[in-house]
C-alpha positions as a Markdown table, in Angstrom:
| # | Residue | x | y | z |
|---|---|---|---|---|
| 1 | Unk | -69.9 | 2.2 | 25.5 |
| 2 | Unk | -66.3 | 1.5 | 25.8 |
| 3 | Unk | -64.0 | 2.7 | 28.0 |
| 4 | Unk | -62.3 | 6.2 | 27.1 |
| 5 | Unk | -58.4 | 6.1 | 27.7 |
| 6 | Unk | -56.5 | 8.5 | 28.9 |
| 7 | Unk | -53.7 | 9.7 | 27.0 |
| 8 | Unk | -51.0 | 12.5 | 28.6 |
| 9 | Unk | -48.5 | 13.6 | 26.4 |
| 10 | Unk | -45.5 | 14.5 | 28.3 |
| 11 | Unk | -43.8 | 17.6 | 27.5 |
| 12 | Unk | -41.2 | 17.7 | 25.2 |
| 13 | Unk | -37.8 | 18.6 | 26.5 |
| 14 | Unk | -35.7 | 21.5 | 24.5 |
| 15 | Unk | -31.8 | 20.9 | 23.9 |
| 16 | Unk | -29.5 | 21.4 | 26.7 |
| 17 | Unk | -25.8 | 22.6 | 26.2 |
| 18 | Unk | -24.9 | 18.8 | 27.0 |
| 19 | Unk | -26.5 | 17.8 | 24.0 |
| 20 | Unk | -25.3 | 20.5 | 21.8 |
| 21 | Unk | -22.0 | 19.9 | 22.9 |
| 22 | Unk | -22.3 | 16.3 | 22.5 |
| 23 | Unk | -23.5 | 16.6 | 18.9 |
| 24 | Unk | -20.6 | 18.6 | 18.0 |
| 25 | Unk | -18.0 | 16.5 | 19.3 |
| 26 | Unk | -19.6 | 13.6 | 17.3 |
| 27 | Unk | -19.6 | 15.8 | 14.3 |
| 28 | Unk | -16.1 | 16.8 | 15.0 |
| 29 | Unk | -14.8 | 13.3 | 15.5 |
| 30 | Unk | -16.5 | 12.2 | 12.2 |
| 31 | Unk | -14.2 | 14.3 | 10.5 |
| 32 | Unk | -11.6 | 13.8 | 12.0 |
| 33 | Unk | -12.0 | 9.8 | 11.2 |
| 34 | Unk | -13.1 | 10.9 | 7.8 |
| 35 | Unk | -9.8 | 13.2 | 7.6 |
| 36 | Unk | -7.3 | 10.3 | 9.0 |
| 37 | Unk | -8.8 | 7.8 | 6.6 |
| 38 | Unk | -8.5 | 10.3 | 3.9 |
| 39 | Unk | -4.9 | 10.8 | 4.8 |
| 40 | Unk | -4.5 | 7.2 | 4.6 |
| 41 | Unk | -5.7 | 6.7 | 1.5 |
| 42 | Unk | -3.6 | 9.5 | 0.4 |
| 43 | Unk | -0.4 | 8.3 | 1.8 |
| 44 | Unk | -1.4 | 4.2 | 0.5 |
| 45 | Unk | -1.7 | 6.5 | -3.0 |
| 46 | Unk | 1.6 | 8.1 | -2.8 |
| 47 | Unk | 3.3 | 4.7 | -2.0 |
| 48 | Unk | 2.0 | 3.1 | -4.9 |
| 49 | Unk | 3.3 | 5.7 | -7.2 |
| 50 | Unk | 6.5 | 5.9 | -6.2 |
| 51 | Unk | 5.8 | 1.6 | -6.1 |
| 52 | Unk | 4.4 | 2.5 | -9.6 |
| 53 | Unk | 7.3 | 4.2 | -10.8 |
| 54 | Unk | 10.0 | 2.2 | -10.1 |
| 55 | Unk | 8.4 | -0.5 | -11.7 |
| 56 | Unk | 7.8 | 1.4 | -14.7 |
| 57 | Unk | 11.2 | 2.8 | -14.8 |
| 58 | Unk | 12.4 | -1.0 | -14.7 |
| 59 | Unk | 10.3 | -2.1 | -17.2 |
| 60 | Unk | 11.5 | 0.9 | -19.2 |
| 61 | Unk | 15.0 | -0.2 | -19.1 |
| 62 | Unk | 14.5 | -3.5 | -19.8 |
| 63 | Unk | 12.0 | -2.3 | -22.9 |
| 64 | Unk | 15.0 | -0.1 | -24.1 |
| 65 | Unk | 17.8 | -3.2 | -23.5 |
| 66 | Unk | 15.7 | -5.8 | -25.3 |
| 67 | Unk | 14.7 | -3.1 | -28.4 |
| 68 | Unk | 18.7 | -2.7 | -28.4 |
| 69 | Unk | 19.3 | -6.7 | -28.2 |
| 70 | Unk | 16.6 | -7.0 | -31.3 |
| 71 | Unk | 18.1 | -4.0 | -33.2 |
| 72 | Unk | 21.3 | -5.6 | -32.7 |
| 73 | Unk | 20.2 | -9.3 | -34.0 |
| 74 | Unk | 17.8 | -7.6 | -37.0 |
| 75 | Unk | 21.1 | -6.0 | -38.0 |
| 76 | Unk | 22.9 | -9.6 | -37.7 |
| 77 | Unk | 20.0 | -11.1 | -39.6 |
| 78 | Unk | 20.5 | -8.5 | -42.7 |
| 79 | Unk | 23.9 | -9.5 | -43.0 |
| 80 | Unk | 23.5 | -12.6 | -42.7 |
| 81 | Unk | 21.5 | -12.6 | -44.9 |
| 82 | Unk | 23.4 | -10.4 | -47.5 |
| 83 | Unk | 26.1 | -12.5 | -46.7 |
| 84 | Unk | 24.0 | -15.3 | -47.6 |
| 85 | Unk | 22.7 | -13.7 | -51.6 |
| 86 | Unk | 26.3 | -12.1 | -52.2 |
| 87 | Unk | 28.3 | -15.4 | -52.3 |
| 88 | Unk | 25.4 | -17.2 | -54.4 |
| 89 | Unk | 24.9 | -15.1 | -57.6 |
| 90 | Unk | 27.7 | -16.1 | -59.3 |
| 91 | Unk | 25.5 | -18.1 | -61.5 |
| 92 | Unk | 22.4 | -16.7 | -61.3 |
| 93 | Unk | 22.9 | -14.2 | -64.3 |
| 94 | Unk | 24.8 | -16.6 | -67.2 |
| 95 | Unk | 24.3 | -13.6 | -69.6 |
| 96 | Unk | 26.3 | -11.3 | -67.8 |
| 97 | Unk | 29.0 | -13.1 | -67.1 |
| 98 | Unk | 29.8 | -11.5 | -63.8 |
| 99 | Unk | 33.5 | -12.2 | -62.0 |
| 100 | Unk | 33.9 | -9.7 | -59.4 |
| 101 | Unk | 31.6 | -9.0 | -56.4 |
| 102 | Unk | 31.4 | -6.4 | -53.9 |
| 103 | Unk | 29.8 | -5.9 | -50.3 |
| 104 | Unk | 28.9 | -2.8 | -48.5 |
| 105 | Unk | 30.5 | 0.0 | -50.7 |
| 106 | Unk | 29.9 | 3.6 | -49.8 |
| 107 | Unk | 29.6 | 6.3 | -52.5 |
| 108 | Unk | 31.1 | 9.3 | -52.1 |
| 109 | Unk | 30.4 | 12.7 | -53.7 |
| 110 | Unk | 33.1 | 15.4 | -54.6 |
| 111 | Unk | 33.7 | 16.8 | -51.5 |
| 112 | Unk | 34.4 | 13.2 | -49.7 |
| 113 | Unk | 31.2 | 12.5 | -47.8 |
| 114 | Unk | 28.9 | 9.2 | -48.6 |
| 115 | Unk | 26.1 | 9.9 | -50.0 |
| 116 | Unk | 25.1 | 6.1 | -50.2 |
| 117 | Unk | 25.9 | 2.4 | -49.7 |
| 118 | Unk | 25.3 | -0.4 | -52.0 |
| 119 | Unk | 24.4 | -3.7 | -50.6 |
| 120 | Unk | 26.2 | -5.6 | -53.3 |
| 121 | Unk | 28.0 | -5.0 | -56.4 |
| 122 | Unk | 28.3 | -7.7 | -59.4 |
| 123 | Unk | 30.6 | -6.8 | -62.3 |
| 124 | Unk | 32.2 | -7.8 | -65.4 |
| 125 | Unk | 34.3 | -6.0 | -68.0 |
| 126 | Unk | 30.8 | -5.1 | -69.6 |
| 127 | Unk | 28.2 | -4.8 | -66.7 |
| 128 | Unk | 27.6 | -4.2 | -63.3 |
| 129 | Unk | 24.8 | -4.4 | -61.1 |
| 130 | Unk | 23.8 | -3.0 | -57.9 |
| 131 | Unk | 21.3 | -5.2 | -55.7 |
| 132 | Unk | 19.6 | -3.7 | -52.6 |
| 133 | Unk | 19.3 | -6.4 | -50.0 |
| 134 | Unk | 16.7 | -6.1 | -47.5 |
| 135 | Unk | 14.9 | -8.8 | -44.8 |
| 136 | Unk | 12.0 | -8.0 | -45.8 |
| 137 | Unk | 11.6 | -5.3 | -49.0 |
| 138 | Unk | 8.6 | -3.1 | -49.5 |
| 139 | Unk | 7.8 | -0.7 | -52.0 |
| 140 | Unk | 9.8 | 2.2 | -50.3 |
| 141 | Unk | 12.8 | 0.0 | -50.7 |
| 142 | Unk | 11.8 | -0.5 | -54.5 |
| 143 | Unk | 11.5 | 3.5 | -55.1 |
| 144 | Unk | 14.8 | 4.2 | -52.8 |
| 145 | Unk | 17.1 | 1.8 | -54.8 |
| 146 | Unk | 15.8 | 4.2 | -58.5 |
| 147 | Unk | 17.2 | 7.2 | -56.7 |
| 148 | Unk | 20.0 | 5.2 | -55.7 |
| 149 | Unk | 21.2 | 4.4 | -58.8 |
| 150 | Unk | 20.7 | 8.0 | -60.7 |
| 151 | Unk | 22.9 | 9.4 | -57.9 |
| 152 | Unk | 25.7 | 6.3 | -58.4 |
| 153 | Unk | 26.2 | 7.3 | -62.4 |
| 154 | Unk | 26.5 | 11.2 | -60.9 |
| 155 | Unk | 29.2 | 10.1 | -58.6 |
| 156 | Unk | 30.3 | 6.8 | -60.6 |
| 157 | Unk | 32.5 | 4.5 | -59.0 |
| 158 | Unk | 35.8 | 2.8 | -61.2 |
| 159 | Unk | 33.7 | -0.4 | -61.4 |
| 160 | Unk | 31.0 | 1.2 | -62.7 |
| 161 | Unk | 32.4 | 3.7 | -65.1 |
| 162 | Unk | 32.3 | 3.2 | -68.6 |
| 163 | Unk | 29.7 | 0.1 | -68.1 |
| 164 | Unk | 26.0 | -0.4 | -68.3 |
| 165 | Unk | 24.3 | -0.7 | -64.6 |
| 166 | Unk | 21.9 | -3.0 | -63.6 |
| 167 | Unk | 19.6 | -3.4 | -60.5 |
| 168 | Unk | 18.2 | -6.0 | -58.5 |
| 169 | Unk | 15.9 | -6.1 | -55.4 |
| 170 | Unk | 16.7 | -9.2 | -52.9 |
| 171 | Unk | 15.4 | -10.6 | -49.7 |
| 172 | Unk | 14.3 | -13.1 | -47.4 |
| 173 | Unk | 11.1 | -12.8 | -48.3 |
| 174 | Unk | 9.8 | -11.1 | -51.2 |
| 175 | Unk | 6.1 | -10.4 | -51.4 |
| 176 | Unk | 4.4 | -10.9 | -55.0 |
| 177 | Unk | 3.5 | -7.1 | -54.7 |
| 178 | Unk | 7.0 | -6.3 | -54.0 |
| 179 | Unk | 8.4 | -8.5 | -56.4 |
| 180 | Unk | 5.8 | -6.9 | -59.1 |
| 181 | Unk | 6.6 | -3.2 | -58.3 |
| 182 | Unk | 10.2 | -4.1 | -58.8 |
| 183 | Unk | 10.1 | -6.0 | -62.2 |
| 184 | Unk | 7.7 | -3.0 | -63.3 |
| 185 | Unk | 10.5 | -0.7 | -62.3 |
| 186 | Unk | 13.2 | -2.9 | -64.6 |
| 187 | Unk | 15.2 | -4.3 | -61.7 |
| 188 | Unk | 15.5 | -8.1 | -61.2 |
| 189 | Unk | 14.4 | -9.8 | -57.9 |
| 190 | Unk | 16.4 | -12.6 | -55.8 |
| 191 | Unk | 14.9 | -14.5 | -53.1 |
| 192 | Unk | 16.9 | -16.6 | -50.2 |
| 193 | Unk | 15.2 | -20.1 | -49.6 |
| 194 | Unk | 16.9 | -21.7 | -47.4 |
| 195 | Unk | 20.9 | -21.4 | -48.2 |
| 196 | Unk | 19.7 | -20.8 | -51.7 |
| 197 | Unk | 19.4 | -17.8 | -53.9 |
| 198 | Unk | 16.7 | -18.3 | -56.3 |
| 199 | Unk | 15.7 | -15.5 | -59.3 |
| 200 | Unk | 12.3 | -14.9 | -59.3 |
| 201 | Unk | 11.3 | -15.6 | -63.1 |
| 202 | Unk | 10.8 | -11.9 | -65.2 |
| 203 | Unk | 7.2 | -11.5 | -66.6 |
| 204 | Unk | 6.7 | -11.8 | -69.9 |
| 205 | Unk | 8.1 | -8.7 | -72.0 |
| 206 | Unk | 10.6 | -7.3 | -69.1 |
| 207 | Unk | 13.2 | -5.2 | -70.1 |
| 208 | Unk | 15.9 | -4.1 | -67.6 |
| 209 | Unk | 16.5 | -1.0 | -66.4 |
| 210 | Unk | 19.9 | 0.4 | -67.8 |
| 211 | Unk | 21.4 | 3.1 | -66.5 |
């Protein structure tokens, strides 16, 4: 038979004060590790902020100085551009034998105060026509130059008066919806290629709009 071993279990030892006491200031210093890193990470957090938002400020101002350079040069560019149309139409419109052109012309109603511009103004003893110049024209454009000129025969300039008004949509570029909306709304359409105006060929049947 094999030998029986003899086990004796020592007896177990309670917690002393010294051990309580120990826990707790292992506990305590935990937290307060925990509580300095958290004010750390705190602080790091506050410093990038602010870091943040200078840099966003910054970038701010130089969003807001570039939009102002662009909006400066798109304004440049439509001049430039109307600049560009206005001393090239002469020819462009044989029938009407147009002599006199105007730029940037501000109507006024009846107690002084403009109540629009036109781009460009063509006229002749007989006819005159108002073309809205435009970068880039879109349908909007189309629709804003039919108001335009209604309110020009209510507060008719001397050119005008006593003649039969014309429109004409121009641009830069022209898309073919653009140009369609605009020969379905009687007005004639110009395009700049290059340092040439060219008039975009009428459908078949067009009849300009008189006003």
């Amino acid at each position: 038979m094999g030998k029986m071993i003899e086990q004796t279990r020592q007896p177990q030892r309670g917690l002393t004060f010294d051990d309580v006491w120990a826990a707790m200031m292992e506990t305590d210093r935990k937290f307060q590790e925990t509580d300095r890193k958290f004010q750390e990470t705190d602080r790091k957090f506050q410093e990038s902020k602010v870091e943040y938002d200078k840099r966003q400020k910054k970038l701010d101002a130089q969003i807001d100085k570039l939009g102002k350079q662009l909006g400066g040069l798109h304004r440049s560019v439509g001049e430039l551009i109307e600049t560009l149309i206005a001393s090239r139409l002469w020819k462009k419109f044989p029938k009407y034998k147009f002599n006199r052109v105007f730029q940037r012309i501000k109507i006024l109603d009846n107690n002084n105060e403009p109540v629009t511009e036109i781009d460009i103004l063509l006229s002749d003893d007989e006819w005159a026509m108002t073309v809205e110049v435009k970068r880039e024209p879109d349908k909007n454009d189309v629709k804003h130059h039919l108001k335009r000129m209604k309110i020009m025969r209510e507060y008719s300039l001397n050119e005008i008066k006593g003649k039969k008004l014309l429109g004409a949509i121009a641009g830069g570029v022209v898309s073919p919806e653009v140009r369609e909306c605009a020969q379905q709304s009687g007005f004639y359409v110009l395009e700049l290629n290059g340092e040439q105006v060219s008039l975009i060929k009428s459908p078949e049947g067009f009849v300009p709009l008189q006003c």
